[in-house]
C-alpha atoms as a printed R data frame, in Angstrom:
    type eleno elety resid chain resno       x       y       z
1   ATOM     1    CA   UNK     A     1  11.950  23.238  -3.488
2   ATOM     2    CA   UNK     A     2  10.293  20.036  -4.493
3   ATOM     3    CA   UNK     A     3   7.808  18.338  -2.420
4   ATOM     4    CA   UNK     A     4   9.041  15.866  -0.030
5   ATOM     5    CA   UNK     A     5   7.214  12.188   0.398
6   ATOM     6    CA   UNK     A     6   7.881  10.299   4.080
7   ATOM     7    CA   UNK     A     7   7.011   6.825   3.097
8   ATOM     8    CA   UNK     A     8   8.560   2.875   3.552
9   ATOM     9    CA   UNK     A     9   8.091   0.539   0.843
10  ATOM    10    CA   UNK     A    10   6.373  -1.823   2.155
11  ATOM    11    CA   UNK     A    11   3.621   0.417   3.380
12  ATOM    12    CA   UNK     A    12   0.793   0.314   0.465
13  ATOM    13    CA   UNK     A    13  -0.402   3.844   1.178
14  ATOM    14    CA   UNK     A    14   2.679   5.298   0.338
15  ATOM    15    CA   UNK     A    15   3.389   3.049  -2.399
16  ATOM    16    CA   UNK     A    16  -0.090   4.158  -3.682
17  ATOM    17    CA   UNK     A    17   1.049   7.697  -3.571
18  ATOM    18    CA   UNK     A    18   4.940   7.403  -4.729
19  ATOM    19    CA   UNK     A    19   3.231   6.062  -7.297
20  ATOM    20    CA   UNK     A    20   0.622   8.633  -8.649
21  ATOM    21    CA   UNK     A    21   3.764  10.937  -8.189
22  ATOM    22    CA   UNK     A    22   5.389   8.965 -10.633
23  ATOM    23    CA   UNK     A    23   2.532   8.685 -13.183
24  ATOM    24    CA   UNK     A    24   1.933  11.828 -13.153
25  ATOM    25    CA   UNK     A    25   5.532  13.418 -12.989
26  ATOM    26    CA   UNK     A    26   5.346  15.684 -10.331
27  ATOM    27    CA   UNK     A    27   8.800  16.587  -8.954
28  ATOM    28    CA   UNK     A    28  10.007  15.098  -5.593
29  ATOM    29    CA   UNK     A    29  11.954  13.972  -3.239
30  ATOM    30    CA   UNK     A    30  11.388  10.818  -0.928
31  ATOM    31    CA   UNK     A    31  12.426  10.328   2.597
32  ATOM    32    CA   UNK     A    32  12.158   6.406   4.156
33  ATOM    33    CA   UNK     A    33  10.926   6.579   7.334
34  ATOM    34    CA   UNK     A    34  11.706   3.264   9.051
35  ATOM    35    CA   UNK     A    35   8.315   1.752  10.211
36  ATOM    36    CA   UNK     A    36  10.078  -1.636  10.942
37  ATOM    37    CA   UNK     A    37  12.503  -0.002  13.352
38  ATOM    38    CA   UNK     A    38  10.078   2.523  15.235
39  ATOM    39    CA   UNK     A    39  11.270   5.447  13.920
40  ATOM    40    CA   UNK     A    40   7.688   6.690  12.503
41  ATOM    41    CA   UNK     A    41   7.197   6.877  16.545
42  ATOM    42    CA   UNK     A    42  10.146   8.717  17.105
43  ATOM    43    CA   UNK     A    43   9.767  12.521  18.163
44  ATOM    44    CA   UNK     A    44  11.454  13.814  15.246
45  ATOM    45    CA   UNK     A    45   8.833  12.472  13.056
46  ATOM    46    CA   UNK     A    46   6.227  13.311  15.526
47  ATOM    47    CA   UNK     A    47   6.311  16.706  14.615
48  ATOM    48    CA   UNK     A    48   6.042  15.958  11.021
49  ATOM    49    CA   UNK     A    49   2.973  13.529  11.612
50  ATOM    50    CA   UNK     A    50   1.575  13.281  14.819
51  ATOM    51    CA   UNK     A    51  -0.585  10.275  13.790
52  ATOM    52    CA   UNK     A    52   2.971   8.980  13.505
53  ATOM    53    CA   UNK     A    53   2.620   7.071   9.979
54  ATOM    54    CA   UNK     A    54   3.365   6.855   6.683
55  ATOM    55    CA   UNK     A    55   3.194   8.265   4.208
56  ATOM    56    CA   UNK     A    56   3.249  11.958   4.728
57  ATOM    57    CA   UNK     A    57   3.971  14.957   2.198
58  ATOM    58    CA   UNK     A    58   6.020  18.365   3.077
59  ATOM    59    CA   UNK     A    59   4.916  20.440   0.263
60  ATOM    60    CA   UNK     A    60   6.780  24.172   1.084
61  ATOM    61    CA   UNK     A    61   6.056  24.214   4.671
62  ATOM    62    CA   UNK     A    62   2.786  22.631   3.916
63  ATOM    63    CA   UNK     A    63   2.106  19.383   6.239
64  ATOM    64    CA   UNK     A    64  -0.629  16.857   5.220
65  ATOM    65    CA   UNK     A    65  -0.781  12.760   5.742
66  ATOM    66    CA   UNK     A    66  -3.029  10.136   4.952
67  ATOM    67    CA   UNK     A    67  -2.835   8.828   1.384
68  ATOM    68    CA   UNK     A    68  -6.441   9.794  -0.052
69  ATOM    69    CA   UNK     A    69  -5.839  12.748   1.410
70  ATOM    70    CA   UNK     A    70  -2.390  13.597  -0.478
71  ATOM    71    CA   UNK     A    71  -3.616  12.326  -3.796
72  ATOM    72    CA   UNK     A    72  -6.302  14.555  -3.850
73  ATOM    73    CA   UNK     A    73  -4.477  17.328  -2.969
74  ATOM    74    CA   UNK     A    74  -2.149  16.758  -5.345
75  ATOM    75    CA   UNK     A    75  -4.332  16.541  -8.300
76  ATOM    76    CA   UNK     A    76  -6.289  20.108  -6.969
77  ATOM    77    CA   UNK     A    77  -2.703  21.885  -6.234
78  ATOM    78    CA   UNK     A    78  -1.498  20.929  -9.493
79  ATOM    79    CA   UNK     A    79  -3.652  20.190 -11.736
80  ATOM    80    CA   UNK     A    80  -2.718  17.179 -12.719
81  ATOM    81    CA   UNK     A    81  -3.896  13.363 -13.064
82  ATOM    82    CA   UNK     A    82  -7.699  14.152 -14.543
83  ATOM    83    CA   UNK     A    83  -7.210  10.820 -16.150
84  ATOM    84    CA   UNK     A    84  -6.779   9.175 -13.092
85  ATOM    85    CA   UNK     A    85 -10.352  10.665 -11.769
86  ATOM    86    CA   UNK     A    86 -12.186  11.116 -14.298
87  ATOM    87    CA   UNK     A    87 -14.595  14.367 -14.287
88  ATOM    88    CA   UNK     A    88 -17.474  12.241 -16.049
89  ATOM    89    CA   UNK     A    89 -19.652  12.428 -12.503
90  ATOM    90    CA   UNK     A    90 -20.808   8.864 -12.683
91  ATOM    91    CA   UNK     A    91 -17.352   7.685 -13.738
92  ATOM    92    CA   UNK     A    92 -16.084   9.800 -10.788
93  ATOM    93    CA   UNK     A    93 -18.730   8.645  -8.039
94  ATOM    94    CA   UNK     A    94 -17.501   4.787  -9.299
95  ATOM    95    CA   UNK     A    95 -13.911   6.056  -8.193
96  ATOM    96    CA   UNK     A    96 -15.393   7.229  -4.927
97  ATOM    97    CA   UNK     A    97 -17.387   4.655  -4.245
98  ATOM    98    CA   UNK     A    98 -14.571   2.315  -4.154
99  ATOM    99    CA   UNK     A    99 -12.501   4.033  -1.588
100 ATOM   100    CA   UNK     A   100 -14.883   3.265   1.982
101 ATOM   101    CA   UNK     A   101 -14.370  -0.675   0.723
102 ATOM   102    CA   UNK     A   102 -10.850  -0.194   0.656
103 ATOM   103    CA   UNK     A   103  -9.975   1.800   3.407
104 ATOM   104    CA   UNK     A   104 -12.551  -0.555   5.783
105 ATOM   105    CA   UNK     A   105 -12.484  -4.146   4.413
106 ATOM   106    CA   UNK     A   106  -9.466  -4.199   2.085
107 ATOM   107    CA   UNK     A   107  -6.819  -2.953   3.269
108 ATOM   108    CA   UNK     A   108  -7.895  -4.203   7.199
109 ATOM   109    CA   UNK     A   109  -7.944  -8.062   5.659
110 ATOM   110    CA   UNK     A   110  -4.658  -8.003   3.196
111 ATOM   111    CA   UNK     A   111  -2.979  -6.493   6.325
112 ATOM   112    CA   UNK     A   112  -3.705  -8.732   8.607
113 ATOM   113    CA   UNK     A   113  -3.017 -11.353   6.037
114 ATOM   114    CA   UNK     A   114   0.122  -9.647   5.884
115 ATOM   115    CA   UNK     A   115   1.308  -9.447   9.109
116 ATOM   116    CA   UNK     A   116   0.444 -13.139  10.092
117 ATOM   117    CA   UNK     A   117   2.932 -14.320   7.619
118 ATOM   118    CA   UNK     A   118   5.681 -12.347   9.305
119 ATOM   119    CA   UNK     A   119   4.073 -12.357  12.381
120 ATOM   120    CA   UNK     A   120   8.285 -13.404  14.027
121 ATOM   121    CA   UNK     A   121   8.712 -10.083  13.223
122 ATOM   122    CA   UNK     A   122   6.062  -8.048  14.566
123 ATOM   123    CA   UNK     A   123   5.210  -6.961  18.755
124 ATOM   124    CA   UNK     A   124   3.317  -9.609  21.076
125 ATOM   125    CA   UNK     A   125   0.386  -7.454  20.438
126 ATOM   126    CA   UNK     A   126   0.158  -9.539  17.151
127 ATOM   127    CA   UNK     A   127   0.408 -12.857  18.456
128 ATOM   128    CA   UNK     A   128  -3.105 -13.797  17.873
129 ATOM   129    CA   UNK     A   129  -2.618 -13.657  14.268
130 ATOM   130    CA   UNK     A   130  -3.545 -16.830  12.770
131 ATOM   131    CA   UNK     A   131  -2.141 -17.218   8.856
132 ATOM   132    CA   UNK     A   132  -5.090 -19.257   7.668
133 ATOM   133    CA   UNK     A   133  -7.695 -17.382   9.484
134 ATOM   134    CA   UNK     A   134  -6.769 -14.308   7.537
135 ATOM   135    CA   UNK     A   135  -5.950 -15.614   4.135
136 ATOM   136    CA   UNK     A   136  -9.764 -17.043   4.319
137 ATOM   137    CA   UNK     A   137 -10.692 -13.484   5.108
138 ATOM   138    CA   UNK     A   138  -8.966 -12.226   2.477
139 ATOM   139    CA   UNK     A   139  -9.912 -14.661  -0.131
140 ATOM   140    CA   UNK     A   140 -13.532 -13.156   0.893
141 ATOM   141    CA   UNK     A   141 -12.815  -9.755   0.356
142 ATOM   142    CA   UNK     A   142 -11.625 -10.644  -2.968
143 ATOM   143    CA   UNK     A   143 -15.063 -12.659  -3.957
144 ATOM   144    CA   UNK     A   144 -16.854  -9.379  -2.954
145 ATOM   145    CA   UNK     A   145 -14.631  -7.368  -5.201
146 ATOM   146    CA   UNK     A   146 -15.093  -9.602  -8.409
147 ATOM   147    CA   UNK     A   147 -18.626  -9.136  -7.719
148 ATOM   148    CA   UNK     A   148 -19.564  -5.388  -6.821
149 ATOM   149    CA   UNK     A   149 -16.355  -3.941  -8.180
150 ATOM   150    CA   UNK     A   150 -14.723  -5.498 -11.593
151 ATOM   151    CA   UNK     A   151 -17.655  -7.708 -13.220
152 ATOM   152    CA   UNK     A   152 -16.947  -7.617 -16.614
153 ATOM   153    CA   UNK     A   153 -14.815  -4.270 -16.654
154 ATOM   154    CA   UNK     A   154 -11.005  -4.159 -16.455
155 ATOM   155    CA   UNK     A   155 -10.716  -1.815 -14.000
156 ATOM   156    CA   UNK     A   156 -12.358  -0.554 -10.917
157 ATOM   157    CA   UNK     A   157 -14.136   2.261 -12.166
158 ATOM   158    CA   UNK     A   158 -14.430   1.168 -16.345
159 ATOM   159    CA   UNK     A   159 -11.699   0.123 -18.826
160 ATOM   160    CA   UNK     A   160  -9.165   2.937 -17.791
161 ATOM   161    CA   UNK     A   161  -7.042   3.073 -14.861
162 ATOM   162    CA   UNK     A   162  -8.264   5.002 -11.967
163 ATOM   163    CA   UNK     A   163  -6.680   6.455  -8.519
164 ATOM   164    CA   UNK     A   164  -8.940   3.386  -7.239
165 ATOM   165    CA   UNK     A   165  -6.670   1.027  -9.069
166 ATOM   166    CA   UNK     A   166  -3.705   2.623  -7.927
167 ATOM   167    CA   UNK     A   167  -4.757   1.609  -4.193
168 ATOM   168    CA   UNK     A   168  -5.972  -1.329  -4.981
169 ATOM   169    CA   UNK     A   169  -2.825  -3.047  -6.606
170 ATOM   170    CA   UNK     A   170  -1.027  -1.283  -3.726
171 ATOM   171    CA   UNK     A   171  -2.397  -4.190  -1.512
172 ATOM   172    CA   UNK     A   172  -2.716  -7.139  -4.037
173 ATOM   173    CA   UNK     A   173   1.276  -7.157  -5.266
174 ATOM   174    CA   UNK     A   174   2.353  -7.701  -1.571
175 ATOM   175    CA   UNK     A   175  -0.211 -10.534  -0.578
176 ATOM   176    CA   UNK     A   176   0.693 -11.941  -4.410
177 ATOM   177    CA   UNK     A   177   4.527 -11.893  -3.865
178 ATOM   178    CA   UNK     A   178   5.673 -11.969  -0.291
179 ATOM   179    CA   UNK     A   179   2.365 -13.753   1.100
180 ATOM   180    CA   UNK     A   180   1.564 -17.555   0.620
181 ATOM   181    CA   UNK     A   181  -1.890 -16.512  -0.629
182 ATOM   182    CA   UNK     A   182  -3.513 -18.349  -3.063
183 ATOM   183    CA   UNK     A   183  -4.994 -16.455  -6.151
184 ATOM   184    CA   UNK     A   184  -5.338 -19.129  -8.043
185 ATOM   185    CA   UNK     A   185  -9.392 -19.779  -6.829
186 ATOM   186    CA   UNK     A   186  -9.644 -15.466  -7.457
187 ATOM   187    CA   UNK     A   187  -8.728 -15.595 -11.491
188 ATOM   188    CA   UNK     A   188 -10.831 -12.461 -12.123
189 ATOM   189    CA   UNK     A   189  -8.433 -10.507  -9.639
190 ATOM   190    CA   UNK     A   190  -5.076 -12.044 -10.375
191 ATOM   191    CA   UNK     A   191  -6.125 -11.296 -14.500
192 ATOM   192    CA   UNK     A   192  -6.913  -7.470 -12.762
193 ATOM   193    CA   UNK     A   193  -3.717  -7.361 -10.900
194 ATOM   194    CA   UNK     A   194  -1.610  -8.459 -13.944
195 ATOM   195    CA   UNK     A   195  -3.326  -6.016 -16.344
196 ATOM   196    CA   UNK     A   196  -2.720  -3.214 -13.523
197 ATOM   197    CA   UNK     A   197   1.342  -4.166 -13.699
198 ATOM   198    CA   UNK     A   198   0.974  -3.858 -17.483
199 ATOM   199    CA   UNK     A   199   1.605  -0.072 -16.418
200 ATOM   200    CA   UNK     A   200   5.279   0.365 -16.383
201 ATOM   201    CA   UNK     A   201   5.437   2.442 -13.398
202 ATOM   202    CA   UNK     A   202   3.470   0.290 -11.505
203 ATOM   203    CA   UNK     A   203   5.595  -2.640 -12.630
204 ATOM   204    CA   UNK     A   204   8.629  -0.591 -11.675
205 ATOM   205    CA   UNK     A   205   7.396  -0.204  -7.958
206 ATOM   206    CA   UNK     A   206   6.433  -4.177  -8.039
207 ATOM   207    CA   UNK     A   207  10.083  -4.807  -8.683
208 ATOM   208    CA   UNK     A   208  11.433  -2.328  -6.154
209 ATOM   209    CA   UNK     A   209   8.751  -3.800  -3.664
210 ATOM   210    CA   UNK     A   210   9.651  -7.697  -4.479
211 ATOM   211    CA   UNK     A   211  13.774  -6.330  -4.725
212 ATOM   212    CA   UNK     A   212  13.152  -4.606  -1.507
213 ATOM   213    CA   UNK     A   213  11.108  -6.833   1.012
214 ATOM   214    CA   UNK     A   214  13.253  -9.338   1.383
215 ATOM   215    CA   UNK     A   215  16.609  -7.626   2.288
216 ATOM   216    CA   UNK     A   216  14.354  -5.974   5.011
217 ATOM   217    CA   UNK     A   217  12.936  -9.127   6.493
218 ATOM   218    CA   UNK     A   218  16.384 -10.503   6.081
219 ATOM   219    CA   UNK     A   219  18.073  -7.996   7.959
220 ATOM   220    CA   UNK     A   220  15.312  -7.667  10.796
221 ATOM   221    CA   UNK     A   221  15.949 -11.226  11.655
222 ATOM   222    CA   UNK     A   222  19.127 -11.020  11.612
223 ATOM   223    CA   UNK     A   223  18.968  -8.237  14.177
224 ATOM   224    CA   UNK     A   224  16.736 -10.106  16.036
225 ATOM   225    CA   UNK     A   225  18.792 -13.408  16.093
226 ATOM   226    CA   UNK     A   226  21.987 -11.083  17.366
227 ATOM   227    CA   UNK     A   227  19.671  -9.412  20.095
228 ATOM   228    CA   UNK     A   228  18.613 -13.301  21.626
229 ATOM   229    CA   UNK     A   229  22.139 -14.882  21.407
230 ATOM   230    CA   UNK     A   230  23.578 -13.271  24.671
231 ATOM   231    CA   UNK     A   231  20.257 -14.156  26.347
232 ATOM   232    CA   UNK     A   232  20.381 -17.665  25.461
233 ATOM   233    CA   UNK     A   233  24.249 -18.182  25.708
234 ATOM   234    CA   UNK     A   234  24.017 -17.292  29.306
């Protein structure tokens, strides 16, 4: 029985981890979970994730989430994707280094940056959101990764592709395409991100991303504007 990935594909984490599945040709199947609609906080997925996100992996009977998590469990259960994390220990601890600025100032900022441009979409929770606020933070995050983490190296972690990279462009392809962001004043990172979709499957999920977004967003305001029209007819 081949494993089974709950993702969406707008969420970068599972993007990041549909697509070291696909690099590294491990059989699967997927399963969207609908994060736009609330049904990652329904009780049937509950019981498959109680943190109630995306993605998550059923491997067998065997239940695990969180995206760092899965990709490292992936490469120990099958012994795949060495190339990906290197076993050179100071190539490797440039890998791991990376992820704590990811998971705590990248993908926080590009979220946010995120979710303020579709911020029609999203609960009143999110109504504080301002666009411009958050691109600025974003366009700082990006000045301190040209500086610590690409210098004059193509890649996060050297001149090959890395599991870093593989989070990394997770983030950058949906502030680049579906964001007004501006990369133009970042040219060290928008070189990075275009030598990153040089990969085929990571070009492949940029498509399915850029094919996909928009029909979403299209078809959540359309729900939307259907919900409101009785209210405002009466």
């Amino acid at each position: 029985m081949p494993l089974t990935l709950y993702y969406h594909p707008i969420s970068q984490p599972s993007r990041a981890v549909l697509n070291f599945l696909r690099l590294t040709g491990i059989e699967h199947q997927t399963k969207v979970i609908d994060i736009m609609r609330g049904e990652s906080r329904k009780p049937e997925y509950a019981k498959i994730n109680p943190a109630k996100t995306v993605p998550a992996i059923d491997d067998d009977g065997f239940i695990l989430s969180e995206s760092e998590a899965i990709i490292r469990y992936l490469m120990n259960s099958r012994k795949v994707g060495e190339e990906f994390y290197p076993t050179d220990p100071k190539v490797r601890a440039q890998v791991d280094k990376y992820f704590p600025f990811h998971h705590n100032t990248v993908r926080p900022q590009f979220s946010k940056c995120f979710m303020a441009t579709y911020i029609d979409l999203l609960p009143p929770e999110y109504k504080d959101y301002g666009l411009e606020k958050y691109q600025e933070d974003a366009g700082n995050v990006l000045k301190q990764f040209e500086e610590i983490y690409l210098k004059d190296q193509k890649y996060i972690a050297g001149d090959t592709l890395s599991i870093a990279d593989i989070f990394m462009i997770s983030e950058l392809v949906l502030a680049a395409f579906h964001t007004d962001f501006d990369f133009s004043s970042y040219p060290k990172s928008k070189a990075y991100m275009e030598r990153c979709l040089e990969n085929q499957v990571l070009k492949d999920m940029t498509e399915m991303l850029n094919k996909e977004l928009p029909k979403i967003v299209a078809e959540l305001r359309e729900e939307m504007k259907l919900q409101k029209a009785p209210k405002e007819s009466q």
